[in-house]
C-alpha positions in Angstrom: -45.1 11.6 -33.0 -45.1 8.8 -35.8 -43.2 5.5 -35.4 -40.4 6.9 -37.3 -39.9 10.0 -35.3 -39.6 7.9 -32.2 -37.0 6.1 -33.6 -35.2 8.8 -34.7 -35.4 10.5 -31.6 -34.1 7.0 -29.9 -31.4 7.0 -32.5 -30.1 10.4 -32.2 -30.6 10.8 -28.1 -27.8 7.8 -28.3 -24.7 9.4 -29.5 -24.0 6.4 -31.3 -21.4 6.1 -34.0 -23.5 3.9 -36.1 -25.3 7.2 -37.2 -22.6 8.9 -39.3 -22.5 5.9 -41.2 -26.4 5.7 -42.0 -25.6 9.0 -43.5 -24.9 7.2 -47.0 -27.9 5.3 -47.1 -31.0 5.6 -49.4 -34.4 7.0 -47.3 -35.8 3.5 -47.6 -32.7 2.1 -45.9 -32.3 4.8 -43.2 -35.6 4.3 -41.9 -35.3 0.1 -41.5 -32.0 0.6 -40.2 -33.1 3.2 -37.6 -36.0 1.4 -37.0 -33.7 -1.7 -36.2 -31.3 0.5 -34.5 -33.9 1.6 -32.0 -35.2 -1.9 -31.2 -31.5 -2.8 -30.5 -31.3 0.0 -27.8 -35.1 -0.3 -26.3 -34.0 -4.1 -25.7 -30.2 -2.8 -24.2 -32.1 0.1 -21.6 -34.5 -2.9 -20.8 -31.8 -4.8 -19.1 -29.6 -1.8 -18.5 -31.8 0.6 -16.5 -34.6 -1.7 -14.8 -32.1 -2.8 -11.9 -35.1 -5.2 -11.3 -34.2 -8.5 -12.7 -37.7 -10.3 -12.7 -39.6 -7.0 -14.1 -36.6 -6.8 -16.8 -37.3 -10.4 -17.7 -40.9 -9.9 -17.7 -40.3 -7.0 -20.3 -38.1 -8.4 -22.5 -40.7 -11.6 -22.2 -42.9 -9.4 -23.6 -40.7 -8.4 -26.4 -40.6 -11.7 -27.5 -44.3 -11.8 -28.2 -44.3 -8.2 -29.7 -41.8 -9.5 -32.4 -44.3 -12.2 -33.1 -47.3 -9.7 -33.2 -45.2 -8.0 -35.7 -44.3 -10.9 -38.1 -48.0 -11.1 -38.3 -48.9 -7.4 -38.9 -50.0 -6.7 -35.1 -47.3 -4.3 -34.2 -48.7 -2.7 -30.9 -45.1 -0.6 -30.0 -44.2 2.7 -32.1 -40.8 0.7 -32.9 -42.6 -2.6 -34.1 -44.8 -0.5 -36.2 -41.7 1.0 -38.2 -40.2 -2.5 -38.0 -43.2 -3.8 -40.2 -42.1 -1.6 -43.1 -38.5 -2.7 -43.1 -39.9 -5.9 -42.4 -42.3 -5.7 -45.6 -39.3 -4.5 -47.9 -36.4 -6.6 -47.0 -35.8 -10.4 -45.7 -35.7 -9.9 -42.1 -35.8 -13.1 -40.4 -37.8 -13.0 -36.9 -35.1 -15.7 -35.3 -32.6 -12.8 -35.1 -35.0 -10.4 -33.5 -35.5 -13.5 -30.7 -31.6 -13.9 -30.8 -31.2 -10.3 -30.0 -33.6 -10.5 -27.0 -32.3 -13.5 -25.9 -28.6 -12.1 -26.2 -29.7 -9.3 -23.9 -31.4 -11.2 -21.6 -28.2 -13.1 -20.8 -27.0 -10.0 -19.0 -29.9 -10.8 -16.8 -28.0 -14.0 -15.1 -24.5 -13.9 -16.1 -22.2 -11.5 -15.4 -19.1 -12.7 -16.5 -17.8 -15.8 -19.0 -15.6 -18.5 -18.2 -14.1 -18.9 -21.4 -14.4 -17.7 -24.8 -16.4 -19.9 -26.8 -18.9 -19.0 -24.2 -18.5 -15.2 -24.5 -18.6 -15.6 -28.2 -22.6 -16.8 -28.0 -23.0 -13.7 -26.6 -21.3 -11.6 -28.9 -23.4 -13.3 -31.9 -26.5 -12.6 -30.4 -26.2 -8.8 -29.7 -23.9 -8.2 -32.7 -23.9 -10.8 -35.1 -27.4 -11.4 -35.6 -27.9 -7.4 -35.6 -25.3 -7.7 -38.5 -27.1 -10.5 -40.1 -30.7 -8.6 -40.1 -28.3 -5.2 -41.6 -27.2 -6.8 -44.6 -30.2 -7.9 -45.5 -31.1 -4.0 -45.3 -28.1 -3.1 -47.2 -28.3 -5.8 -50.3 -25.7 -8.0 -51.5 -25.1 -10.4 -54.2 -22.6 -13.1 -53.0 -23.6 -14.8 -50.2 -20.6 -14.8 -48.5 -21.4 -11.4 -47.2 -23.6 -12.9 -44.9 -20.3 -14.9 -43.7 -19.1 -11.2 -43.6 -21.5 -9.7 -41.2 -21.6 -12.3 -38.3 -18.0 -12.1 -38.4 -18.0 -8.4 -38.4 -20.5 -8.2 -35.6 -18.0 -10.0 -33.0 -15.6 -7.8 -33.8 -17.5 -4.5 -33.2 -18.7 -6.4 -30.2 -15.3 -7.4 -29.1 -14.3 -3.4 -29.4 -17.3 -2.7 -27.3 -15.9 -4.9 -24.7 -12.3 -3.1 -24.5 -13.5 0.8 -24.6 -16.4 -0.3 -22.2 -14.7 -2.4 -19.6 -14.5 0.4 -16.6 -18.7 1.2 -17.9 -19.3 -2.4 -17.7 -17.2 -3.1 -14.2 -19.2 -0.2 -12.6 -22.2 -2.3 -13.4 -20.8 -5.7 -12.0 -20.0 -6.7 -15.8 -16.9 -8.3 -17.0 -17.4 -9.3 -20.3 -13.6 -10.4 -21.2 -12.9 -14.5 -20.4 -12.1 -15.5 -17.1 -9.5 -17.7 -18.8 -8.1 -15.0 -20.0 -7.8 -12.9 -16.6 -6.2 -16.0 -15.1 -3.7 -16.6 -18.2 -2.7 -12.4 -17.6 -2.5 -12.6 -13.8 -5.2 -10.2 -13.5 -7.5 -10.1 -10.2 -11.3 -10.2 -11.5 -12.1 -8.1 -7.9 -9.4 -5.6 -8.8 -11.1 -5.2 -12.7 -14.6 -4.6 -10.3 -12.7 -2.3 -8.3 -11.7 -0.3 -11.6 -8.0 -1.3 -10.4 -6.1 -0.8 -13.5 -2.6 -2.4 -13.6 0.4 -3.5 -15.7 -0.9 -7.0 -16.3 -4.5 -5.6 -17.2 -2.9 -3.5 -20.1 -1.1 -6.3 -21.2 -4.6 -8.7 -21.2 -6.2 -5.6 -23.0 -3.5 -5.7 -25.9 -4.2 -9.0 -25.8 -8.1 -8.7 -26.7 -7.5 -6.0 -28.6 -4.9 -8.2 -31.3 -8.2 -10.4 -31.1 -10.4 -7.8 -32.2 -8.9 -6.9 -35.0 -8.1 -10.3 -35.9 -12.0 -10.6 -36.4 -11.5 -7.1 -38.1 -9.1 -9.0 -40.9 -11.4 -12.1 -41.2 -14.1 -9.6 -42.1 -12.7 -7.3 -44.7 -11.3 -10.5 -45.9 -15.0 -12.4 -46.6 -16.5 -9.5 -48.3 -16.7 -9.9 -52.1 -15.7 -7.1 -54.0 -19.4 -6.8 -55.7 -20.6 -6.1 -52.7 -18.3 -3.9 -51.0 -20.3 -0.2 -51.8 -23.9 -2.1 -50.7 -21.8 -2.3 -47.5 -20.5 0.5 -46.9 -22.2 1.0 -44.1 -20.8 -1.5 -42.2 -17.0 -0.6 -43.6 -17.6 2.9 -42.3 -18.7 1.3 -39.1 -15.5 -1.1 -39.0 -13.2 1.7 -40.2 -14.9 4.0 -36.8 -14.1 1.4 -34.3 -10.7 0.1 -35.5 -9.9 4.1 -35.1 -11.2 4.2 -32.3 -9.2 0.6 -31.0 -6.4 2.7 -32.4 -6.3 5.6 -29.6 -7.5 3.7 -27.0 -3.7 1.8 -27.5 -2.0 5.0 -27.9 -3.7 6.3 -25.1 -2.2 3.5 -23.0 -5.0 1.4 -22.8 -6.1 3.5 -20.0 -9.7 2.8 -19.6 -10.2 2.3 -16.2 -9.5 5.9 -16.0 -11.3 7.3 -18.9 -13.2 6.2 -21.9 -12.0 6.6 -25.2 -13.9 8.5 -28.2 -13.5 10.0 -31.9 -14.6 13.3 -32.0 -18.4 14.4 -34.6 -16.3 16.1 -36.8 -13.6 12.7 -36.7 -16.0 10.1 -37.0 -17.9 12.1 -40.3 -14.6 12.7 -42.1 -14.1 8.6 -41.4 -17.5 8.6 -42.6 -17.1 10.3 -45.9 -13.6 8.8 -46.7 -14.6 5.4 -46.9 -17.9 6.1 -48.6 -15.8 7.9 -51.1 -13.5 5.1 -51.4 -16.0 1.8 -51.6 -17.5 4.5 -54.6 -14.5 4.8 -55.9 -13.6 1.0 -56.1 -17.5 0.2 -57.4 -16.2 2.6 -60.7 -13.1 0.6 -60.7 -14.8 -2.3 -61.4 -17.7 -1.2 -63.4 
């Protein structure tokens, strides 16, 4: 098995959403993203499945030095050594590799945030600086896409948090604001508990207003030349805000169930916006 295949294999075994929208990319681009994808979810089973916290720390220690080894063409892991061609072709910078580590490692020692400023170095480090390493994949002009992709990372992050929250309980996680369970009445033991109550539907409207405020703030950064080199990421925003979308008609019932867009649902999203940032790229031209 080559590099590539084992992080296509990674990619595909994880059901993730961000593969319909590598669909529309060119063959050079598909394989840094995958290869970036896969690093994201070797680090993310690191923490998630070694229930040992000093073995987990000594892996993800040992992350840290693989990046290095990579930056300096001594890739040793079958992901690394796919990283070095993304890494040769585009501008990846090796700080958000380290921030990505470093974002999972929190997991390690704090399981839930007082506040939000707090939560929100967390949320740049798993999804922001993922974003910030994709548009470099991706290409833009204006440098106010960069501005774009940190913002749009929180709020795929922040969506993560809502449709998660009964996953992330079961694992001792809370991952929305203590100030904000005290400011909704709701019991942190109950959310442990997978209690799900009247005030905790109300704190999830809450976060999810907050999500797609970040959502807004986006769409609302990226420059229109750049809009079909990121379509990638606008199929990827247009996936989760559908998917934000059920989980409020559904009641914001996710203690009881998790909420997800059907293959077929989540490839027509796909294709639409494709065709439409196309579209909008002839419009201009």
């Amino acid at each position: 098995m080559t590099p590539d295949d084992y992080c296509r294999e990674k990619t595909a075994k994880s059901g993730s959403s961000f593969y319909y929208s590598f669909l529309f990319l060119s063959e050079q681009q598909r394989q840094a993203i995958t290869a970036l994808y896969a690093f994201c979810r070797e680090i993310d089973d690191t923490v998630d499945s070694d229930h040992d916290a000093v073995i987990a720390r000594n892996k993800l220690e040992w992350w840290r030095q693989e990046i290095s080894q990579t930056f300096n063409h001594q890739a040793s892991h079958p992901i690394t050594k796919a990283l070095v061609t993304a890494i040769d072709k585009y501008d990846l910078h090796q700080e958000y590799f380290i921030e990505i580590i470093d974002g999972m490692a929190m997991d390690l020692d704090q399981f839930s945030y007082p506040n939000f400023k707090q939560l929100a170095l967390y949320c740049y480090r798993v999804a922001s600086a993922v974003g910030l390493l994709v548009v470099e994949i991706f290409g833009y002009q204006n440098r106010d896409t960069l501005k774009y992709a940190e913002t749009l990372g929180m709020a795929l992050q922040l969506t993560n948090i809502i449709r998660d929250v009964r996953e992330d309980a079961q694992r001792g996680r809370i991952y929305i604001p203590q100030e904000d369970l005290e400011r909704f009445n709701v019991d942190i033991d109950d959310v442990l508990a997978l209690k799900s109550s009247p005030e905790l539907i109300e704190l999830l409207h809450f976060q999810t207003q907050r999500a797609r405020d970040y959502y807004h703030k986006a769409l609302s950064l990226l420059p229109d030349c750049d809009r079909y080199a990121q379509r990638t990421g606008l199929i990827m925003s247009e996936i989760y805000q559908t998917t934000l979308d059920e989980i409020e008609l559904d009641g914001f019932h996710v203690m009881e169930h998790r909420v997800t867009l059907t293959p077929l649902r989540k490839l027509w999203i796909a294709w639409k916006t494709a065709t439409k940032s196309k579209y909008r790229q002839v419009q201009q031209a």
